[in-house]
N, C-alpha and C positions, 0 to 999 in steps of 0.2 A: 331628596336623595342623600343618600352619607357621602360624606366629603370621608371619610377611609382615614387611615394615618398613616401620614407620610413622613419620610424620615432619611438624611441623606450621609454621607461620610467621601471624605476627599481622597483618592488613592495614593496622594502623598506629591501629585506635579499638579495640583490645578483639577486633573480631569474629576468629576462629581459623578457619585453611584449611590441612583433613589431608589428606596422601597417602597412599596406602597401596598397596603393591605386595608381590609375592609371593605370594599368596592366592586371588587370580581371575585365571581365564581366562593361565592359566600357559605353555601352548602355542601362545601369540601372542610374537609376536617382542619386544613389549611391553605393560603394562598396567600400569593404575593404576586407582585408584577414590579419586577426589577430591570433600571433604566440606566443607560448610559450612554448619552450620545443621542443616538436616531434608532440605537437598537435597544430592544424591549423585550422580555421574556417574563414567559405566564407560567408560574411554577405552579400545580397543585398536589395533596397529598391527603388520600383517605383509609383509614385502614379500619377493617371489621370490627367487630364489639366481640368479637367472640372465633376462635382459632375451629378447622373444618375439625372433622371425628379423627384421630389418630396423626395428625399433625405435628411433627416432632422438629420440627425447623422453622425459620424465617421464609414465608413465601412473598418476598420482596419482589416486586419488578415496576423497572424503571425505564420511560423511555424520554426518549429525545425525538422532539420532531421539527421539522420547518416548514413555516408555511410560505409559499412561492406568494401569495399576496404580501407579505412580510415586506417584499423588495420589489412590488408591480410586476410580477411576472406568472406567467400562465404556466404550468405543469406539462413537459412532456408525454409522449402517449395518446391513445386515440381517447379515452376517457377526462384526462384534460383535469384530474381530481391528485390529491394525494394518494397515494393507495401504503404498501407496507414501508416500512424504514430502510433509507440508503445505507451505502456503512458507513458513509459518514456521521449517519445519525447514529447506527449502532455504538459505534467508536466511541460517540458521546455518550450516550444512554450508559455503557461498562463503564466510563470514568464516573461520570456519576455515581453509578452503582459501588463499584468496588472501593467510596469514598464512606458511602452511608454504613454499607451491611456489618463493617465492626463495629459502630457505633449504637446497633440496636441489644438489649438487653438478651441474653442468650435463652430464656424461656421464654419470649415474645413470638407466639407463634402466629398471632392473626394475618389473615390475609391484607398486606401492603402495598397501594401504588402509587409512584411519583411519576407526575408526567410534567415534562417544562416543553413549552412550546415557544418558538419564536413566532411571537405575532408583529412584530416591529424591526426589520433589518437595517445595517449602519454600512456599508461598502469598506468602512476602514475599520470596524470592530470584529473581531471573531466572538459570538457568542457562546463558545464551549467554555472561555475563561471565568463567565460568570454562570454556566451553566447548576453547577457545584453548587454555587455558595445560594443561589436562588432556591434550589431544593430544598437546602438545610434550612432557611429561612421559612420555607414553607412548614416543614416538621416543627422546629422550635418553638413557635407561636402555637402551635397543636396541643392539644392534649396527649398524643403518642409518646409512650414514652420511648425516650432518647437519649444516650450516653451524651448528648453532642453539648453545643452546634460543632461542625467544623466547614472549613469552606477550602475554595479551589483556586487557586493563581496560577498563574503561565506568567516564570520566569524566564527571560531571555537576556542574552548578552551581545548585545550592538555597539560596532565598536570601541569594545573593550569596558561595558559598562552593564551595569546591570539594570533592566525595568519590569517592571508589573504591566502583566496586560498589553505588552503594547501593539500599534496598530498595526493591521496587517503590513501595509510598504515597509516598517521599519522590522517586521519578523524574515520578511525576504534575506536580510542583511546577519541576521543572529546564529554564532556559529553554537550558541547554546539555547535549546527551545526545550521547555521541561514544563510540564503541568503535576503540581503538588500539590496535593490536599492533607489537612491537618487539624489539629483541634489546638486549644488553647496552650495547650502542653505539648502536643508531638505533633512529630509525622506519620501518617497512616496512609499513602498514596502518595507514586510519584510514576509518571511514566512521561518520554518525550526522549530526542531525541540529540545528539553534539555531534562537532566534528575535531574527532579525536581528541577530545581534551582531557586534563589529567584528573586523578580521585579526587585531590583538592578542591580542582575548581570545580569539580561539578557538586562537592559538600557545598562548597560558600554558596551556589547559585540556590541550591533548597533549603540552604538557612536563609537567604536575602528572603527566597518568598515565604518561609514560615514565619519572618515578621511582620509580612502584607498581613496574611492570614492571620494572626492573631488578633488584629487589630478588626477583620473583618467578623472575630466569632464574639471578641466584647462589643460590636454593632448589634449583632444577632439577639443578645443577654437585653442590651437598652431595648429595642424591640419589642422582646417579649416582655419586657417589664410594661412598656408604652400600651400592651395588648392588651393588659390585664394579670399578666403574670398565670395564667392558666394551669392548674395543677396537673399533672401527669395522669389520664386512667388510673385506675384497679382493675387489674389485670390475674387471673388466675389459671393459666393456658397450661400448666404440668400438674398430672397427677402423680403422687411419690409414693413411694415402699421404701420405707428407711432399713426393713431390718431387711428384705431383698438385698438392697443396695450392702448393706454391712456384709449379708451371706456372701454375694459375690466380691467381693474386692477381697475377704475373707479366703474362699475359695479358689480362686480364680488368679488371683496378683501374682501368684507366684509360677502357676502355669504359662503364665502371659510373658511374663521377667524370661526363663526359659527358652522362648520360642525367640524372642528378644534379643536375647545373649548368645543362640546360638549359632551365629551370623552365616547362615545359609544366602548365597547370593542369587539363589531360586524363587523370582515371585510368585510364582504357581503354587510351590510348596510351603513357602510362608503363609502365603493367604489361606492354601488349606487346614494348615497346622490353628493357624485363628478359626478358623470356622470351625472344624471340631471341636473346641476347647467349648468354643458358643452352643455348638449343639448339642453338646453331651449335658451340659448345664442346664439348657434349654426344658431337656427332656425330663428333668427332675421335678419339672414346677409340675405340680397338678395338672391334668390335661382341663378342667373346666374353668382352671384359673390362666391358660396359655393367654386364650383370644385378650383377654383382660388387660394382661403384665407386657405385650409385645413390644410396644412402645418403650415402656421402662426399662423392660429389659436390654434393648438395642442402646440408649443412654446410657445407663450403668454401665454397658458390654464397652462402649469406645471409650471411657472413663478409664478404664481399669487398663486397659489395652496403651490410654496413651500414657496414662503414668508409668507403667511397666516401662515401654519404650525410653519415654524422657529419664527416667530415672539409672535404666541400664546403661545409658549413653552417658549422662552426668556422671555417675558414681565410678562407671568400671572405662569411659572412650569407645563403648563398644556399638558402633552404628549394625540394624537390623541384618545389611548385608557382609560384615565384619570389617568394613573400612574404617581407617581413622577419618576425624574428622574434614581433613584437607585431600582425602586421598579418590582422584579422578577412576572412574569406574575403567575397565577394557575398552579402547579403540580401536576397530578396523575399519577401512573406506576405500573403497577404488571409482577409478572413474573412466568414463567412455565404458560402459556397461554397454548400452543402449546403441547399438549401431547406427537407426536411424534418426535419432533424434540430432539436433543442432549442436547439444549438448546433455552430459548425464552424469552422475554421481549416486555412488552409496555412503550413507556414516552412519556409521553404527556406533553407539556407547552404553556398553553393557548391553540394557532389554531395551533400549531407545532405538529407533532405524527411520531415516529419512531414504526413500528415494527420489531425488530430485532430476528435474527435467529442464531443459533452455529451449526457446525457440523463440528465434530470430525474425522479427517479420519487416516491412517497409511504414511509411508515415499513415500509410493506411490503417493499421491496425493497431493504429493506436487508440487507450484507451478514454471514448467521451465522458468527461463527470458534467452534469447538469444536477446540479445543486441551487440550492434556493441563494447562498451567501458565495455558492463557489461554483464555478465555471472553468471550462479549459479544457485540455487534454493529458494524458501522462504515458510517457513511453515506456514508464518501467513499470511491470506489473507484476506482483507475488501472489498465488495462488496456493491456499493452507487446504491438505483435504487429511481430515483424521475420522478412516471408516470404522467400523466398529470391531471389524476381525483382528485389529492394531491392538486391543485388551482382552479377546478372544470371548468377546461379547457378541452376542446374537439381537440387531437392532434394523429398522430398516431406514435407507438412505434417504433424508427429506432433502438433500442439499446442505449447501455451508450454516452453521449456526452462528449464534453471536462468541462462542468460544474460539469457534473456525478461522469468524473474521478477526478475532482481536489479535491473536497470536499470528496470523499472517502477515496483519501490518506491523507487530514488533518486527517481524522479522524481513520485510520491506523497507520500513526502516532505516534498518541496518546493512544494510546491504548497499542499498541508496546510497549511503555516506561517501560509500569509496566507486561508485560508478564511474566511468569516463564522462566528457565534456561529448556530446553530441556531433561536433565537429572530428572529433577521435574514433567514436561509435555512433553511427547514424540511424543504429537502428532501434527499434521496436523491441524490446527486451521481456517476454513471458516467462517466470520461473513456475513451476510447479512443483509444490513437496506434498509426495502423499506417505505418509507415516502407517511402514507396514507393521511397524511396533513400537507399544510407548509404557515406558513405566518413568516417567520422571523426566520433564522438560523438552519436551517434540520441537517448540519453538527453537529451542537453540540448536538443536541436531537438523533444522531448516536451517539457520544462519552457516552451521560449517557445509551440510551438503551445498547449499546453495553456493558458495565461497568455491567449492571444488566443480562442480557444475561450469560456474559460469568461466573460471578458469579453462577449463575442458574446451570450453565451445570457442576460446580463442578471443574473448570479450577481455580488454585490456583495460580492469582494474585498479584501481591506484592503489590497493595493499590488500591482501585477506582478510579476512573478518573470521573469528570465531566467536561463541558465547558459550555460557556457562550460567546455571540455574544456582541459586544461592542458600538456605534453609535457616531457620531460628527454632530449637529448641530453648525456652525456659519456663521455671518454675517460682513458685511462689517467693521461696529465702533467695532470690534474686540471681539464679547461676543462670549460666546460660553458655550456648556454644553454638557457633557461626560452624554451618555443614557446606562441605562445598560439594556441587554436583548431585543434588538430591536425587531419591529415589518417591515412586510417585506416595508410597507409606506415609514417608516423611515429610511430603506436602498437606498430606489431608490428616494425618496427626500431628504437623509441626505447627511453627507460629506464624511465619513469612515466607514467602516463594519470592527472591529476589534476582532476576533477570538481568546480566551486565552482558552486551558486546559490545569486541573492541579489536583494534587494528595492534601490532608492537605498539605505535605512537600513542595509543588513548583511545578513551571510549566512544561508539556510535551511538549506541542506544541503551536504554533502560527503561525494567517496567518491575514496578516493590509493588507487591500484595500484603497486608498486615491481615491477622484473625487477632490480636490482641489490641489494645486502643492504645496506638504511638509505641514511637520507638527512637530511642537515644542515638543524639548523633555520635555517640564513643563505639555503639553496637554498629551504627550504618560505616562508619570509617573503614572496623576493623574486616564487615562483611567484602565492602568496596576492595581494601586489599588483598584479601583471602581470595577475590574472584579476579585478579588481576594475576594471582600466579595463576589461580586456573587457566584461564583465559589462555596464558603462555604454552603453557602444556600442552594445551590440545590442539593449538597452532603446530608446535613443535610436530605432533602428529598427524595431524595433516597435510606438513609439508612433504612428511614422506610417502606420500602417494602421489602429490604435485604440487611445485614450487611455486609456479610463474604460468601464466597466461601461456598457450600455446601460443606461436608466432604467426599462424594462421588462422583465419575457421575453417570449418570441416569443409570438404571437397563437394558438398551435398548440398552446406548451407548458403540463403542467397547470397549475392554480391550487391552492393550500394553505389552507386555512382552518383555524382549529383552534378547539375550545372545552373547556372545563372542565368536570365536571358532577361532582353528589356521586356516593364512592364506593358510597354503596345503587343506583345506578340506572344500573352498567354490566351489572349482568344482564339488565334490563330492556332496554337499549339492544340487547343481543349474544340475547335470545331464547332460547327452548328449543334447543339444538341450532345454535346461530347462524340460526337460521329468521332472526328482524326483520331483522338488522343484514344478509343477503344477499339477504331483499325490496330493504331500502333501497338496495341500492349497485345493483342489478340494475333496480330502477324511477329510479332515477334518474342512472343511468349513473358514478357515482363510488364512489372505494374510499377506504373507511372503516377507521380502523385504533385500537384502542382498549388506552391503555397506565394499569396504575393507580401513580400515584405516590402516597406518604403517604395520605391521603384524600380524595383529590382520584383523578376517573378522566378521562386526559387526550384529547381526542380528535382525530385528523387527518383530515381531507376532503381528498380531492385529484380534481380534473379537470377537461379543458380547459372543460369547460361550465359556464360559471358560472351559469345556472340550477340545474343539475343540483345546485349545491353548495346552492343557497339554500333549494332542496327538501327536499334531505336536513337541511339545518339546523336547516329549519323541525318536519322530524319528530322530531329530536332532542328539541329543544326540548319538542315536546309529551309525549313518551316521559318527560320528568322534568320536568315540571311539575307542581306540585301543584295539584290541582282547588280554586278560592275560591268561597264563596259569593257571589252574586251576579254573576258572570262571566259574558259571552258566548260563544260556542264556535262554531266549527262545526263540524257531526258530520255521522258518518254514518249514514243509519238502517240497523242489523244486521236486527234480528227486529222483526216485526210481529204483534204480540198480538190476539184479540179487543177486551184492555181498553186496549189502546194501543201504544206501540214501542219498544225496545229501542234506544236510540241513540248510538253510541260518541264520544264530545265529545272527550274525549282519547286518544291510543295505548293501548290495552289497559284503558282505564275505558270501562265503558256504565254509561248510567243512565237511567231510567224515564219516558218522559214517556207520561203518562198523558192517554185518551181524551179528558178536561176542560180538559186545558193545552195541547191542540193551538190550539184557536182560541176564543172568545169563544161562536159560536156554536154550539149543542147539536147532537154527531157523534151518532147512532143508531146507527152501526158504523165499522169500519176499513176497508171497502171501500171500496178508489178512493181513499184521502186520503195513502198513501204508498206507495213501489217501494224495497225491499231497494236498497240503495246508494246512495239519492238525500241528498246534502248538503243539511240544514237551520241553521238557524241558533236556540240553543238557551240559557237561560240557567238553571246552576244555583240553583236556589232552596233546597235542604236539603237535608244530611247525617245521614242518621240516627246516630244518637249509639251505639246499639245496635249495629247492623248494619253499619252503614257505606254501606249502598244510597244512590246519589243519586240526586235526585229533581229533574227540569227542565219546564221551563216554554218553548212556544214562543210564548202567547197575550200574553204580557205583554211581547212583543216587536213585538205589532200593534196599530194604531190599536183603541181600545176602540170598538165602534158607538153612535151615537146610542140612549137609552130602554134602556138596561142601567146600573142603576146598580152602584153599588160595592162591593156585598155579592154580585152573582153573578159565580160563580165556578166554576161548575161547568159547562161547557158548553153556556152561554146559561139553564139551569134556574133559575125564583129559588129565592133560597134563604126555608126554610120561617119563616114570621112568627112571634111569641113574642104568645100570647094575650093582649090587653088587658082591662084592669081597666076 
C-alpha cells in the first residue's frame, strides 16, 4: 500500500495541521485529507478535459458536507441516511466557493467540482476554518490550472486578543469572529460577524489572519513541490475573432460610453438601451455565421460595456444612474403596513424594496438545528425569499437557493448583534424579508427593513442596525473608485460587492466578494470608511419613520409569562402521557412549554389572552403547591360517598370531608347536599401522619348556629356527657 505524503505546519500555539495525500480517493484529479485534532476532512477536486458546447463561464460547484458517522451519530429522519445539504453546510460550500471562483483563470471553462467532506469530527474544532484551505490543497497539487493557492482562517478576538482557528468554547466569548480567505498577496474573501467594533479593529483582525494564511499558501507551494510539482493542463476552452472583437469595441464603445454617461436612474431603460445597442450589432453578423459567433459575441458585448462604464465613471465621476460616487440612492419606509402581522415594515432604496414581517412565537417554536458537529436550538430566525417578479423575471419557485440562504444569514447575522437578552425578550423571534424588487443589495434593504420591523412589533433592541452594499471599479494604470450603495449593473460589471452593517457604535456584520485576485488593505480602509458614512445616512433615514422600539407589542401579539417551580413537580405538571399539561393549554387556550435547568423546572406561558395565562397560572400553581394545614381551598367535589365527598382542593390531591364537616347541622344522608363537580370552598384540618389521607372541613367555615355549643361537632349530635359524681 502507498504510505501517501504527509506533511505538517504549526498554527503558531502548538496546535499541528497535517496533510496528507496519495492514499484516498486517488482517481480525483486531486486529494487530500487534512487533520487537526480528532477532526479530519476529505477535500477532492475533478475537473473535465474539455469545456460542454458553448460554455462561456466557469461551471464551478462546490460543496460541503458532514458525515454524522464523523461524530458517532445516526442522521435524523425516517431514512436514517444523509440526503441534500443543511445551510449549514451550504454556508460552508459559498465560503469555499466564493474563496476559489477568482482564482480560476477567466477562460477556464471546463466543468469543475470540489467537494470536502468531514469524515472525522473534533467537538472543540469547527471544520469550516480548514474547510477553505483543504480545497485549495486539493487544486494546487492538480494539474487544474489555478491562479492560487489561497487558504481560509477564522480570526477571532477573546479577550482582547486575537487567535486563529480557535475552539469552539473559546469562540462563545469573541466579540470579533470573521473567516478570511486570501492568497499570498491579498485578500479575496471575508465574511463573519462583530459586536459593534470600529473600521480599525476590524482591518487589524483580517491583517492578523492574512498572516496565518500566508504562511498556510507557502505550505501549499512546499506541497505541491513534495507531489511532484505537476504542470498545469493545456487548456484551449475560447474560440476568438480578433477582428469581430476590434469591429465591435470599434463600433460599439462609444454607443456604450453614451448610455453610460447618460445617467438615467431607470433600470428598465438602461438595460434596454444595452440590449438594443447588442441587437442591432448582432443583426449585421451574417445570419449563417450567428449560431457560430454567439458566444463571442456575448464576451466582446460585456467587454466593451464594462470598459465603457468603468471608464465613464473614472474619467468624467459619472455613475450609470448619475450619482456621485458616495451618493445614497432615494429612501422611503413605513411601518405597521401589515395589520395582522406581530410586526411589518417597508424600505425601499431606489429599485431595492424589502417587505419585512415579525412573528412572535413561545419556546415551542423554536428553531431545532441537528447537525453532525452542531446541535441545539435558535430563537432567532431570518427568513430571505427573493422571487423572481422582484427583476421582473419569469422563473418558477423551487424554494430557498444557495443565494437565498447566504444573504439571509448575512443578514441574520446582523441583526442578532443587537437582540435583547432572553430574560428581556422571551420569545421565539421569525423575521421574514421577501424582496418585491431588487436592483443592487436586497441583503442590506433586509438588515434596515428587518431593524424597522422588529422595532414595530415592540421587540426591545439594543440599537438599529442598517447596511450598505459597497462597489470597486478599477482598471488596468491602477485608478480605482470605492462606489457606495451599488446598483445591481455595478456588481456584475464591477470588481467587489462589499456588504458593511453597523449600529452608530460599530459594525455587526460583513460579507466582501472579490472578481479580481486581492485587494489592498489602503482600497478596504477607504471602502470600510466610505460605508460607515453610508451606514449613517440611512440610519438618519430610517429613524424618521421610527426611532425606538414601540413600548408595547401589538395588542394581537402573544404574551409571555414565565415561572419556576421545583424540579419534583414537572411530572406532575406534564401528566401521565402529557394528559394535565394538554388539558391545560387546550382549556385555557395557551401553549405551555416546560424546560428543566439544574433543579429548577423552568416554565413558558405564551398567548395573546391574558386571562388564558392567568388560568393557566393559576393551575400551575396549584399542581405544586404543597397542601398546609389550616388552609382554605377551593375544590371540587369528585365522588360523593354515603359517609360523605371526595373533594379535589388542589390539582391531583383529594381529600375526605366527611358527613359531620359538611355543616353544623346533623346531615341524615348525602342526598341532595352536593352534585359531582360543584366548587366548594374547604379547609384542611389534618394530615394523617400514617397514611397521608387529608381530612377537610367545610363547617368550620360557616357561621356556628345559635344553642350548639362548642363541644358538637359531629353534625349538629351532642357529643355524649362523662357521668357525674
Amino acid at each position: 500500500m502507498s504510505k501517501g505524503i504527509i506533511k505538517s505546519f504549526d498554527l503558531g500555539d502548538g496546535r499541528i495541521v497535517t496533510v496528507e495525500t496519495g492514499r484516498l480517493a486517488r482517481q480525483a484529479d486531486g486529494a487530500v485529507v487534512v487533520r487537526m485534532g480528532d477532526c479530519m476532512l476529505l477535500a477532492t477536486v475533478v475537473s473535465a478535459v474539455e469545456p460542454k458546447v458553448g460554455a462561456d463561464f466557469l461551471p464551478l460547484s462546490v460543496d460541503f458536507q458532514e458525515k454524522f458517522s464523523s461524530v458517532g451519530r445516526f442522521p435524523g429522519g425516517f431514512l436514517k441516511r444523509e440526503s441534500r445539504l443543511s445551510e449549514y453546510e451550504i454556508l460552508i460550500s459559498r465560503l469555499i466557493d466564493r474563496a476559489l471562483r477568482p482564482m480560476f483563470p477567466d477562460d477556464y471553462h471546463a466543468d469543475t467540482q470540489v467537494a470536502v467532506t468531514l469524515i472525522s469530527g473534533d467537538k472543540k474544532i469547527m471544520p469550516d476554518a480548514l474547510a477553505g484551505f483543504a480545497a485549495s490543497c486539493a487544486i494546487t497539487i492538480s494539474d487544474i490550472p489555478f491562479n492560487g493557492p489561497i487558504s481560509e482562517a477564522r480570526v477571532a478576538r477573546v479577550d482582547g486578543k486575537f487567535c486563529i482557528n480557535p475552539f469552539m468554547d473559546d469562540l462563545a466569548k469573541a466579540d470579533i469572529n470573521l473567516l478570511v480567505a486570501g492568497s499570498i498577496d491579498s485578500i479575496v474573501m471575508v465574511e463573519g460577524e462583530m459586536n459593534e467594533v470600529s473600521e480599525e479593529e476590524m482591518l487589524d483582525a483580517i491583517k492578523f489572519a492574512h498572516e496565518a494564511i500566508k504562511i498556510q499558501c507557502k505550505f501549499q507551494l512546499e506541497l505541491k513541490e513534495a507531489c511532484g510539482n505537476k504542470p498545469a493542463r493545456v487548456y484551449s476552452h475560447e474560440t476568438n475573432d480578433e477582428a469581430l472583437k476590434a469591429r465591435m469595441t470599434t463600433e460599439l464603445y462609444d454607443k456604450c460610453y453614451a448610455v453610460a454617461k447618460s445617467a438615467n436612474p431607470n433600470k428598465k431603460e438602461r438595460t434596454e438601451a444595452f440590449k438594443k445597442i447588442a441587437a442591432d450589432f448582432f443583426a449585421t453578423i451574417p445570419e449563417e455565421e450567428q449560431a457560430e459567433k454567439t458566444g463571442m459575441f456575448k464576451r466582446y458585448f460585456f467587454e466593451v460595456e464594462s470598459d465603457a462604464m468603468r471608464n465613464c465613471l473614472l474619467d468624467e465621476g459619472t455613475r450609470l444612474d448619475g450619482r456621485s460616487t458616495t451618493t445614497i440612492r432615494p429612501i422611503w419606509s413605513e411601518v405597521d403596513y401589515l395589520p395582522s402581522t406581530h410586526g411589518s415594515a417597508i424600505f425601499t432604496r431606489g429599485e431595492t424594496q424589502s417587505l419585512t414581517t415579525i412573528t412572535l412565537g413561545s419556546k415551542q417554536d423554536e428553531q431545532m438545528i441537528d447537525g453532525a458537529t452542531i446541535e441545539g436550538s435558535s430563537k432567532f430566525i431570518l427568513h430571505y425569499n427573493f422571487p423572481a417578479f422582484s427583476t421582473g423575471e419569469v422563473k418558477p419557485n423551487r424554494g430557498p437557493g444557495r443565494r437565498e440562504i447566504g444573504h439571509g444569514n448575512l443578514a441574520m447575522r446582523s441583526l442578532r448583534m443587537v437582540m435583547p437578552d432572553s430574560t428581556v425578550c422571551p420569545y421565539t423571534i421569525r423575521v421574514i424579508s421577501d424582496i418585491l424588487e431588487s436592483n443592487g443589495s436586497s441583503s442590506m434593504a433586509t438588515v434596515c427593513a428587518g431593524t424597522l420591523a422588529l422595532m414595530d412589533a415592540g421587540v426591545p433592541i439594543r440599537r438599529p442596525v442598517s447596511g450598505i452594499a459597497m462597489g470597486l471599479i478599477m482598471d488596468k494604470k491602477g485608478r480605482y473608485a470605492v462606489l457606495s450603495d451599488i446598483l445591481g449593473d455595478e456588481d456584475h460589471l464591477g470588481d467587489m460587492d462589499f456588504k458593511v452593517t453597523g449600529t452608530e457604535k460599530g459594525i455587526c456584520a460583513c460579507q466582501m466578494d472579490l472578481k479580481v485576485q486581492g485587494l489592498s488593505h489602503e482600497i478596504m480602509l477607504k471602502a470600510l470608511y466610505q460605508a460607515k458614512e453610508g451606514r449613517a445616512h440611512i440610519l438618519n433615514e430610517m429613524m424618521k419613520t421610527l426611532s425606538a422600539p414601540r413600548e408595547d407589542y401589538k395588542p394581537h401579539a402573544p404574551r409571555i409569562e414565565k415561572m419556576i417551580i421545583a424540579k419534583e413537580f414537572i411530572g406532575a405538571v406534564i401528566g401521565p402521557g402529557g394528559k394535565i399539561i394538554q388539558e391545560m393549554q387546550r382549556e385555557t387556550n395557551t401553549v405551555i412549554s416546560i424546560e428543566e435547568i439544574g433543579n429548577e423546572g423552568h416554565i413558558e406561558i405564551a398567548s395573546a389572552d391574558k386571562a388564558g395565562i392567568e388560568a393557566a397560572k393559576s393551575r400551575i400553581k396549584g399542581i405544586t403547591q404543597m397542601p398546609e394545614v389550616g388552609e382554605v381551598y377551593e375544590g371540587k367535589v369528585k365522588n360523593i360517598m354515603d359517609f360523605g365527598a371526595f373533594v379535589e382542593f388542589l390539582p391531583g390531591k383529594d381529600g375526605l370531608l366527611h358527613i359531620s364537616e359538611i355543616t353544623w347541622e346533623r346531615l341524615g344522608s348525602m342526598q341532595g347536599v352536593f352534585k359531582e363537580g360543584e366548587m366548594i370552598k374547604v379547609k384542611l384540618v389534618e394530615v394523617d401522619k400514617k397514611t397521608g389521607k387529608y381530612r377537610l372541613s367545610r363547617k368550620v367555615l360557616l357561621p356556628k348556629p345559635e344553642g350548639i355549643s362548642e363541644g358538637q361537632g359531629d353534625g349538629g349530635r351532642p357529643q355524649r356527657r362523662q357521668p357525674q359524681n
